[in-house]
PyMOL Python script that loads the backbone (N, CA, C, O; Angstrom):
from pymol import cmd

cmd.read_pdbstr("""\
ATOM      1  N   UNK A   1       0.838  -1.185   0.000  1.00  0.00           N
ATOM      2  CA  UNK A   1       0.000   0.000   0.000  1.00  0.00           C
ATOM      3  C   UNK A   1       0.880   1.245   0.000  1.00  0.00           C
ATOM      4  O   UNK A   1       1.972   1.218   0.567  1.00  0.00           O
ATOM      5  N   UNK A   2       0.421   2.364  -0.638  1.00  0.00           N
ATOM      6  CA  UNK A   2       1.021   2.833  -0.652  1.00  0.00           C
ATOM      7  C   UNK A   2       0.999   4.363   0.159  1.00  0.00           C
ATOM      8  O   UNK A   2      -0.006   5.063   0.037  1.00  0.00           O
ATOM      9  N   UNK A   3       2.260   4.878   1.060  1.00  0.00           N
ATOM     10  CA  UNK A   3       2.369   5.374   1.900  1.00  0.00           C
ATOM     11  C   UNK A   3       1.628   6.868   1.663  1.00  0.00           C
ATOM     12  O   UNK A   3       1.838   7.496   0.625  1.00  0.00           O
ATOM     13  N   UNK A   4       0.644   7.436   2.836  1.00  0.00           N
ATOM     14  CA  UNK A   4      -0.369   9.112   2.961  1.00  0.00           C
ATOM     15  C   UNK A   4       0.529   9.345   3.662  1.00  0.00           C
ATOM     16  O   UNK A   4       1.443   8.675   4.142  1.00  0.00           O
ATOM     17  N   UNK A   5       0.121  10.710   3.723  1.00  0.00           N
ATOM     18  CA  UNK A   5       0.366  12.253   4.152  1.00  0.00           C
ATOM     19  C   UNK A   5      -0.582  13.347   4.122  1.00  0.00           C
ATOM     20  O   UNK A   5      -1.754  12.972   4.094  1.00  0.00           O
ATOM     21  N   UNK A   6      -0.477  14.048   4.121  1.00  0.00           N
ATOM     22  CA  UNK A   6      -1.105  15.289   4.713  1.00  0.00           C
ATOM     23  C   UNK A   6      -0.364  16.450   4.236  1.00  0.00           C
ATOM     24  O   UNK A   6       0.535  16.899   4.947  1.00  0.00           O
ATOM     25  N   UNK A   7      -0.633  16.978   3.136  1.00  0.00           N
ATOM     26  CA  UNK A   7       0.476  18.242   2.730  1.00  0.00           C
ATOM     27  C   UNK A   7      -0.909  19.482   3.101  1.00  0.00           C
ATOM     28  O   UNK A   7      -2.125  19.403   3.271  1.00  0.00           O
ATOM     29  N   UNK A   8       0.082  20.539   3.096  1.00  0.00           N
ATOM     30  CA  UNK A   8      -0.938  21.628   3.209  1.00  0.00           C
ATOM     31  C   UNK A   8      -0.173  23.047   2.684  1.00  0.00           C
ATOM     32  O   UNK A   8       1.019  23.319   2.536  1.00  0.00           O
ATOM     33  N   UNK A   9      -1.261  23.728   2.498  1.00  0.00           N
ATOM     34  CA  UNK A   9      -0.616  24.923   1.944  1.00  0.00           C
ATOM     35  C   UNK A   9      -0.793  26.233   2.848  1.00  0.00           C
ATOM     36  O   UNK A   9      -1.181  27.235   2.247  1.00  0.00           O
ATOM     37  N   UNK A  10      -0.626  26.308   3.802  1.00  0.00           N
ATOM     38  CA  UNK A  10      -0.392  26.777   5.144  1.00  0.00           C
ATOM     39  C   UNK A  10       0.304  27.885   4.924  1.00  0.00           C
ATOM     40  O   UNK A  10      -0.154  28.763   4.192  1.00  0.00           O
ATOM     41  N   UNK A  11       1.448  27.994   5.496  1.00  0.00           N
ATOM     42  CA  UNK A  11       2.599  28.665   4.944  1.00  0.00           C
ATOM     43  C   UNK A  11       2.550  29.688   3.852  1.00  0.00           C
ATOM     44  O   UNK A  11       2.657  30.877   4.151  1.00  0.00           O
ATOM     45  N   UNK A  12       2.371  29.252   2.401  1.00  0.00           N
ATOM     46  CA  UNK A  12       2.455  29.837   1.513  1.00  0.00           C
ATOM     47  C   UNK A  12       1.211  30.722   1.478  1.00  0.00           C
ATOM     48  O   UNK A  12       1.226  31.915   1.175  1.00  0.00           O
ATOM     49  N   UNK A  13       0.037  29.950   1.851  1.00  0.00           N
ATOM     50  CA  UNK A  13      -1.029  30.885   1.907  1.00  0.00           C
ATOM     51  C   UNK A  13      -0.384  32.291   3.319  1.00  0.00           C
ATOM     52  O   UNK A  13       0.035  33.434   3.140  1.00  0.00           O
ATOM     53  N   UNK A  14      -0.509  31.792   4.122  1.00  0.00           N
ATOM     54  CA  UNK A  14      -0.128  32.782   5.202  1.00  0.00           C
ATOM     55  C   UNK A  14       1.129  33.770   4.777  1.00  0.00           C
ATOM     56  O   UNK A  14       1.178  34.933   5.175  1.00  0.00           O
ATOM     57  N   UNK A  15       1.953  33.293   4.084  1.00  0.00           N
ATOM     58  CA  UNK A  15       2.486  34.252   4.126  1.00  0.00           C
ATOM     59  C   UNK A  15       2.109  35.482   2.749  1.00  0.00           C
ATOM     60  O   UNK A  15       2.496  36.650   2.806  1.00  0.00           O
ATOM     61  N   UNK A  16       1.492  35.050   1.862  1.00  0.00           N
ATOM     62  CA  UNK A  16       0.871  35.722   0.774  1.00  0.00           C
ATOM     63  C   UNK A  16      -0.010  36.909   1.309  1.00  0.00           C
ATOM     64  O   UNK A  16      -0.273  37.979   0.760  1.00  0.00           O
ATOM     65  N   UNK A  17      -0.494  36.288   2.865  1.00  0.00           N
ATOM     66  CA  UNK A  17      -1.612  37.408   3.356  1.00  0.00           C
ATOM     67  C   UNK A  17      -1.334  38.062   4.139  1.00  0.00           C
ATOM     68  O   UNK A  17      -2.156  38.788   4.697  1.00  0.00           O
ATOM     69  N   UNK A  18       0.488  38.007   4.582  1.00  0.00           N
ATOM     70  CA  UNK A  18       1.354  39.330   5.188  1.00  0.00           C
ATOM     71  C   UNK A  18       0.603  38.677   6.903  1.00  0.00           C
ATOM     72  O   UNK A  18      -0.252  39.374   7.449  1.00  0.00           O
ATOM     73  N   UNK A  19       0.859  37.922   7.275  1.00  0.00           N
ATOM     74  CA  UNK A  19      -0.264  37.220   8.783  1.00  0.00           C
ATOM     75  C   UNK A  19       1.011  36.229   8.921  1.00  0.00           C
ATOM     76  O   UNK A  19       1.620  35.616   8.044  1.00  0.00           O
ATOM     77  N   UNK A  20       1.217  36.283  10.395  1.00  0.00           N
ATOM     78  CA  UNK A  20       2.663  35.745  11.147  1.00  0.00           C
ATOM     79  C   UNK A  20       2.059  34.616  11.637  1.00  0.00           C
ATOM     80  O   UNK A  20       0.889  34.321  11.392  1.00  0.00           O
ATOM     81  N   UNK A  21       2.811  33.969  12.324  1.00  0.00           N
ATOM     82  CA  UNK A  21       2.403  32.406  12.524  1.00  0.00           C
ATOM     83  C   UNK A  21       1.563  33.251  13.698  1.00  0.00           C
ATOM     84  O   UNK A  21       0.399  33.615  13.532  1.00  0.00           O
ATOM     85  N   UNK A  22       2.237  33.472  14.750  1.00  0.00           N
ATOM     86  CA  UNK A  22       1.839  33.775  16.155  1.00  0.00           C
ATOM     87  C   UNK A  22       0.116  34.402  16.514  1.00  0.00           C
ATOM     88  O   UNK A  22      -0.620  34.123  17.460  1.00  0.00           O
ATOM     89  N   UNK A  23      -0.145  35.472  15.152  1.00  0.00           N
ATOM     90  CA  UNK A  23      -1.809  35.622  15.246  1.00  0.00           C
ATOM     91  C   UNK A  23      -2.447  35.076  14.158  1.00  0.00           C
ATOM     92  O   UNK A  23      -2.918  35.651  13.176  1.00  0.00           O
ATOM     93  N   UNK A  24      -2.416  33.928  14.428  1.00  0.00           N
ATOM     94  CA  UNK A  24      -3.357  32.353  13.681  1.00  0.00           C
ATOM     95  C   UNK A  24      -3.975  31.773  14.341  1.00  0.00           C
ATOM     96  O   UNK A  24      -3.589  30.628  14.577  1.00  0.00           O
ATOM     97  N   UNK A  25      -5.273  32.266  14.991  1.00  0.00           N
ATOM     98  CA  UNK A  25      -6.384  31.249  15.425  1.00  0.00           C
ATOM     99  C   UNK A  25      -5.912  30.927  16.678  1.00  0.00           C
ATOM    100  O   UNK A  25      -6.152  29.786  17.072  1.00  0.00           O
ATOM    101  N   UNK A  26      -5.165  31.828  17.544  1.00  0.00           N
ATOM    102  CA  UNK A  26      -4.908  31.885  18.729  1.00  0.00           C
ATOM    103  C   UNK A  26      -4.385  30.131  19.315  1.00  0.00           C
ATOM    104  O   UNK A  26      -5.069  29.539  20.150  1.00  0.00           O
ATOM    105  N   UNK A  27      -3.120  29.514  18.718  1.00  0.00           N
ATOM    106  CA  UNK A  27      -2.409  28.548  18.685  1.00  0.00           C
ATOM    107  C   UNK A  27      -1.057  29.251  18.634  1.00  0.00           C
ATOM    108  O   UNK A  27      -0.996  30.222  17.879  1.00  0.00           O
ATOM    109  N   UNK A  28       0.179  28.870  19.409  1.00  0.00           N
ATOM    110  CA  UNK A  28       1.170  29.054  19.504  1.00  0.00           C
ATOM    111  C   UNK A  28       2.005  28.971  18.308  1.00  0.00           C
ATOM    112  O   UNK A  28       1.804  28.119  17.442  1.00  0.00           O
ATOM    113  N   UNK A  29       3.005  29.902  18.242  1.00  0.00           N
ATOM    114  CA  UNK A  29       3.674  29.846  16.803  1.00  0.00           C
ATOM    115  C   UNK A  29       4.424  28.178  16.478  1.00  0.00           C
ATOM    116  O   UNK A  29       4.518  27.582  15.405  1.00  0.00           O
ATOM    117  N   UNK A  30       4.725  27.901  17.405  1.00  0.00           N
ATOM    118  CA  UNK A  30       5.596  26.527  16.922  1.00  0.00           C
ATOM    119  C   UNK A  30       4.769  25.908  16.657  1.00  0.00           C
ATOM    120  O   UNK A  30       5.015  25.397  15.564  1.00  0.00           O
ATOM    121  N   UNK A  31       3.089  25.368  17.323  1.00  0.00           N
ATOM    122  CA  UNK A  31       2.234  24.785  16.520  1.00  0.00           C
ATOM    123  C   UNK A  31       2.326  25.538  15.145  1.00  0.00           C
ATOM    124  O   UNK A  31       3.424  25.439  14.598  1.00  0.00           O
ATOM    125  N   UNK A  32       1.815  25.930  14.795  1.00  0.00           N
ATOM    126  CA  UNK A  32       1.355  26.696  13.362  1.00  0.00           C
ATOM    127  C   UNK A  32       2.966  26.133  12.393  1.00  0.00           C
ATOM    128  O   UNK A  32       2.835  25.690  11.252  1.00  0.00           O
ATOM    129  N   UNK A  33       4.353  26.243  13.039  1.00  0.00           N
ATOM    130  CA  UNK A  33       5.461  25.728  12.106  1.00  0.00           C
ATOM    131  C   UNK A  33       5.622  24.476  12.032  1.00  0.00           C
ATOM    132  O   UNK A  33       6.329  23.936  11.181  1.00  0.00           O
ATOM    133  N   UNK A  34       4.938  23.841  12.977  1.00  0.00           N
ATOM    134  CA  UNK A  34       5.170  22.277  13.293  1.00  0.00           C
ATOM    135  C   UNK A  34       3.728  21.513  11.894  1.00  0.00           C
ATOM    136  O   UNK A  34       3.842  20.611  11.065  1.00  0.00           O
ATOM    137  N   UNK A  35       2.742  22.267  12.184  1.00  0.00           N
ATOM    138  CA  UNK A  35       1.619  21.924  10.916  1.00  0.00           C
ATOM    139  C   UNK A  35       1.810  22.444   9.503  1.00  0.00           C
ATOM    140  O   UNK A  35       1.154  21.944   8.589  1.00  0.00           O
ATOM    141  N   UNK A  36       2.945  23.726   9.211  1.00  0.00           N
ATOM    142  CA  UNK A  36       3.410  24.012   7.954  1.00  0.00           C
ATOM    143  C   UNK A  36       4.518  22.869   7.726  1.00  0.00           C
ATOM    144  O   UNK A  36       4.358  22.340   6.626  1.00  0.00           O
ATOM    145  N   UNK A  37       5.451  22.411   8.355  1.00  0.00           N
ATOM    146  CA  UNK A  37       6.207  21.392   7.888  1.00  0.00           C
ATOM    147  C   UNK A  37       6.083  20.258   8.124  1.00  0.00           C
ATOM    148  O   UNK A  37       7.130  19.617   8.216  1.00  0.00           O
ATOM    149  N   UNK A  38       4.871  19.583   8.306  1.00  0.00           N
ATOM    150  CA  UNK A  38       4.250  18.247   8.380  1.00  0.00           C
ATOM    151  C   UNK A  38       4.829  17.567   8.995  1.00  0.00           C
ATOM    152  O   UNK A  38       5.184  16.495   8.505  1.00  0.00           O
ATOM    153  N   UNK A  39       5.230  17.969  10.576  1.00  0.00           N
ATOM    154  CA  UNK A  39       5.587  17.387  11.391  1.00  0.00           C
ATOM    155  C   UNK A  39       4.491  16.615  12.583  1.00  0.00           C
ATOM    156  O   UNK A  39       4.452  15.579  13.247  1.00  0.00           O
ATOM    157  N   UNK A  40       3.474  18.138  12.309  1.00  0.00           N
ATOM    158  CA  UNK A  40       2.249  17.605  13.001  1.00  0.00           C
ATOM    159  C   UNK A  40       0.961  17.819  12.161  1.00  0.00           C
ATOM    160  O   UNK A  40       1.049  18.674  11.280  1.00  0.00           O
ATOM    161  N   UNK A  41      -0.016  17.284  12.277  1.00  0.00           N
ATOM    162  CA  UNK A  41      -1.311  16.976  11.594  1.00  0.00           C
ATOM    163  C   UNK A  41      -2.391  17.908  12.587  1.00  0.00           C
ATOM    164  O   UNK A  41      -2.246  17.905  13.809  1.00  0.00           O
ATOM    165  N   UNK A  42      -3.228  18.515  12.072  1.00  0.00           N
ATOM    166  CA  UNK A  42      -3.870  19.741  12.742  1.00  0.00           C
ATOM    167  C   UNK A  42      -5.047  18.671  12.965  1.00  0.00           C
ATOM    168  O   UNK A  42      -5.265  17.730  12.203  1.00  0.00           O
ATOM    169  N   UNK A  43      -5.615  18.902  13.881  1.00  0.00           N
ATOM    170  CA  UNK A  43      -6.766  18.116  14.463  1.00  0.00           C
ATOM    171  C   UNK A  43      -8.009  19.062  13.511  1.00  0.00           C
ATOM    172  O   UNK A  43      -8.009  20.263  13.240  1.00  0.00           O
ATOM    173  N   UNK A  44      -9.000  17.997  13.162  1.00  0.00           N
ATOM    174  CA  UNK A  44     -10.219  18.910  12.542  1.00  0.00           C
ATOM    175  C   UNK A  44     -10.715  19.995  12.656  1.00  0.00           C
ATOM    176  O   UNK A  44     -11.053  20.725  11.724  1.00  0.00           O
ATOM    177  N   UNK A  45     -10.856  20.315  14.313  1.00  0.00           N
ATOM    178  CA  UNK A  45     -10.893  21.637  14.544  1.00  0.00           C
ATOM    179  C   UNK A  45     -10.077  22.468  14.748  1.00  0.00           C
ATOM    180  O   UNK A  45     -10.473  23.571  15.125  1.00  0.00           O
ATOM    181  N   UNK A  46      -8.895  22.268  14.600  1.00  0.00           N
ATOM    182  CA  UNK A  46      -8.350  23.532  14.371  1.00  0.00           C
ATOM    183  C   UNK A  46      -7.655  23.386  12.468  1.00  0.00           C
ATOM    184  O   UNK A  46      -6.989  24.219  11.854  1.00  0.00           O
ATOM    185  N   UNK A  47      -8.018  22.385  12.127  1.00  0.00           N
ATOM    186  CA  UNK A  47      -8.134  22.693  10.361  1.00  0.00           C
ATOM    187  C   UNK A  47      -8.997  23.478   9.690  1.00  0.00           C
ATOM    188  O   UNK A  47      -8.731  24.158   8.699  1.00  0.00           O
ATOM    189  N   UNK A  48     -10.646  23.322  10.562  1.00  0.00           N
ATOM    190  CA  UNK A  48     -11.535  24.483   9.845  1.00  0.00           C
ATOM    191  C   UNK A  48     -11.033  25.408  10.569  1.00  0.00           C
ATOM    192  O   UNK A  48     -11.053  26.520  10.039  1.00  0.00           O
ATOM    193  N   UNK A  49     -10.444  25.323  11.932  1.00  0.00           N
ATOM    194  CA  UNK A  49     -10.717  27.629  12.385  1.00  0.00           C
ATOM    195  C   UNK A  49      -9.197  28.066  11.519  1.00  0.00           C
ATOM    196  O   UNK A  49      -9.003  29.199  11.077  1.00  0.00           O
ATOM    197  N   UNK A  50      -8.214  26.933  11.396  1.00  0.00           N
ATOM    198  CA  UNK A  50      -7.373  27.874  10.242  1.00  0.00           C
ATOM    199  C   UNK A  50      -7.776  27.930   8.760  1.00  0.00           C
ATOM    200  O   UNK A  50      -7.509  28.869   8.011  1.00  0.00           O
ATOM    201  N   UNK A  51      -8.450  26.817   8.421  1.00  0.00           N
ATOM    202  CA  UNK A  51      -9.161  27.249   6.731  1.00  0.00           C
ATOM    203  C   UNK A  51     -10.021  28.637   6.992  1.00  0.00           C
ATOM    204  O   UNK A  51     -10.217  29.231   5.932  1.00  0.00           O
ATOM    205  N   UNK A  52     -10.531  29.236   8.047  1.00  0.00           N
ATOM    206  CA  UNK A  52     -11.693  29.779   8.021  1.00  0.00           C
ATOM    207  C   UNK A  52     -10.944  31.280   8.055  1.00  0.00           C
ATOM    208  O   UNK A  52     -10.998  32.278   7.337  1.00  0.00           O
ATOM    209  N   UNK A  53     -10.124  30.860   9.431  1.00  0.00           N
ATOM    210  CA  UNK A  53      -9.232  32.090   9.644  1.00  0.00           C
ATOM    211  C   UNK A  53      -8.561  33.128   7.513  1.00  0.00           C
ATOM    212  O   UNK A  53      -8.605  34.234   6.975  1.00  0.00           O
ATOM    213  N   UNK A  54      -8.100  31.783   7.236  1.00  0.00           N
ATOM    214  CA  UNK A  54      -7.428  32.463   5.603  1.00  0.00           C
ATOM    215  C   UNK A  54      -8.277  32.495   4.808  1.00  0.00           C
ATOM    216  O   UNK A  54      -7.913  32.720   3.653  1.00  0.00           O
ATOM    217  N   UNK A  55      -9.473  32.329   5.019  1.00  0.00           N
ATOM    218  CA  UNK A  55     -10.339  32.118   3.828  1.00  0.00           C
ATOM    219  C   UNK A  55     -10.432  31.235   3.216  1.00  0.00           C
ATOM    220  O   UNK A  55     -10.359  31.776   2.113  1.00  0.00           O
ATOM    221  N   UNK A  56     -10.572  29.975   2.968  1.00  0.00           N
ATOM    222  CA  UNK A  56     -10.427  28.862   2.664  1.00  0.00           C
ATOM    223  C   UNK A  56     -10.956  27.404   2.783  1.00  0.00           C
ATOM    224  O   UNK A  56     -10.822  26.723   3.800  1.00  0.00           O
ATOM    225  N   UNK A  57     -11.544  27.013   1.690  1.00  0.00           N
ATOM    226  CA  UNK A  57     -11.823  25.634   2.078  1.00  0.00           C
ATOM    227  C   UNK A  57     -10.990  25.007   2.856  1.00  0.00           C
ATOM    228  O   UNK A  57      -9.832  25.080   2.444  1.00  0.00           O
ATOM    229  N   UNK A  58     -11.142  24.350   3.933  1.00  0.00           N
ATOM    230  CA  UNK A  58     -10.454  23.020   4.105  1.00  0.00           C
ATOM    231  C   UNK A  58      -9.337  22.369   3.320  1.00  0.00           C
ATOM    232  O   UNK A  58      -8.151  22.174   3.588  1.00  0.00           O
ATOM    233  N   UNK A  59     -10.448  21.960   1.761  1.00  0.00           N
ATOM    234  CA  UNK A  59      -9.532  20.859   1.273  1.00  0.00           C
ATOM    235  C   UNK A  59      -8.953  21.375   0.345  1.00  0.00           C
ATOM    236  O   UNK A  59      -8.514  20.772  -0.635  1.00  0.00           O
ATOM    237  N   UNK A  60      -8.873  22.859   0.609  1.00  0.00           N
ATOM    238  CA  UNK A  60      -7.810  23.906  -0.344  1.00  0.00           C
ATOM    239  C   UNK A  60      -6.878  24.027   0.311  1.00  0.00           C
ATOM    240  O   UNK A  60      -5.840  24.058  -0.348  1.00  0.00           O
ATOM    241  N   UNK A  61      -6.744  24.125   1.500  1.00  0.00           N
ATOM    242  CA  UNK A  61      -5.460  24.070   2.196  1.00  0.00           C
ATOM    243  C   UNK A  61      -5.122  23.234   2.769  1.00  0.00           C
ATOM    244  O   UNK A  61      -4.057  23.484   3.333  1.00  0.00           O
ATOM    245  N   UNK A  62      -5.648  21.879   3.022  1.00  0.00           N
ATOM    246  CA  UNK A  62      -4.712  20.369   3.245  1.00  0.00           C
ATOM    247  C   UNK A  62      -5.487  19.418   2.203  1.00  0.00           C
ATOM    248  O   UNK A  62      -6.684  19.288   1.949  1.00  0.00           O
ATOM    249  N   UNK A  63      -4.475  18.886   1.767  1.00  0.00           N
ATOM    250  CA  UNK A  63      -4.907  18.032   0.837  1.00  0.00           C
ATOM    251  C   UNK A  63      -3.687  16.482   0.920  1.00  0.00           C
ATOM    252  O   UNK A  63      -2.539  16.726   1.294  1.00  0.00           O
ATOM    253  N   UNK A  64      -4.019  15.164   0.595  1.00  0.00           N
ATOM    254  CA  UNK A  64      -3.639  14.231   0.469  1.00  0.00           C
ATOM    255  C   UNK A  64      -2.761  13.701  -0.210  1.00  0.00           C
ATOM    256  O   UNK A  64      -3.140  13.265  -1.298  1.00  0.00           O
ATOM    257  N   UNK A  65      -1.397  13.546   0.122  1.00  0.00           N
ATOM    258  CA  UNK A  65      -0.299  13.090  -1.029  1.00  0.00           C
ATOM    259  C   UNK A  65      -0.111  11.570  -0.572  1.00  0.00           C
ATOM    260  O   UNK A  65      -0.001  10.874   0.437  1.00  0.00           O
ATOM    261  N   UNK A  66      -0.150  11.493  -2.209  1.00  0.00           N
ATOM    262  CA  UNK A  66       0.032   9.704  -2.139  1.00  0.00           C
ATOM    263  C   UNK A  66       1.897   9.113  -2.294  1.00  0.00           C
ATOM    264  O   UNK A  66       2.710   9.540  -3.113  1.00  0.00           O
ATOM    265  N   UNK A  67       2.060   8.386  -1.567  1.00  0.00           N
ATOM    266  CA  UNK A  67       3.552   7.833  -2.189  1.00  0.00           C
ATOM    267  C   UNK A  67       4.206   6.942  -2.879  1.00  0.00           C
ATOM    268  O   UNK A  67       4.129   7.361  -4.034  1.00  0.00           O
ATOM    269  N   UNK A  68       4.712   6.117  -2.884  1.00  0.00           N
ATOM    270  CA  UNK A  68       4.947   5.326  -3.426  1.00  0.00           C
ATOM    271  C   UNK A  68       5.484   4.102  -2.655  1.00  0.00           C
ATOM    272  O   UNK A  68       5.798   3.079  -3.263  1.00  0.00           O
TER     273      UNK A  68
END
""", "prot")
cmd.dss("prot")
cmd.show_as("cartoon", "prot")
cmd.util.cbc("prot")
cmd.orient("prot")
């Protein structure tokens, strides 16, 4: 089978909208760097209050990479 993930576009969105990790949905900055470099996986609710926070679907800003 072949190996998931969880990529997201976090980061790139956030930083496009000039918005620092630290005032994101009132979560600590190392969370917010730890879920831009897919170290950690954002629990559902705090995936919609940050899709919601940038404007954003959900599955516009995490989406599913397949591996090999």
């Amino acid at each position: 089978m072949a190996e998931r993930r969880l990529g997201n576009r976090l980061k790139e969105t956030r930083v496009r909208l000039a918005l620092t990790q630290a005032k994101l949905v009132g979560v600590s900055r190392k969370t917010v760097n730890t879920i831009e470099n897919s170290v950690f996986i954002a629990s559902t609710i705090l995936a919609l209050a940050l899709s919601r926070a940038l404007n954003m679907r959900v599955e516009d800003l995490f989406f599913l990479v397949e591996g090999q």
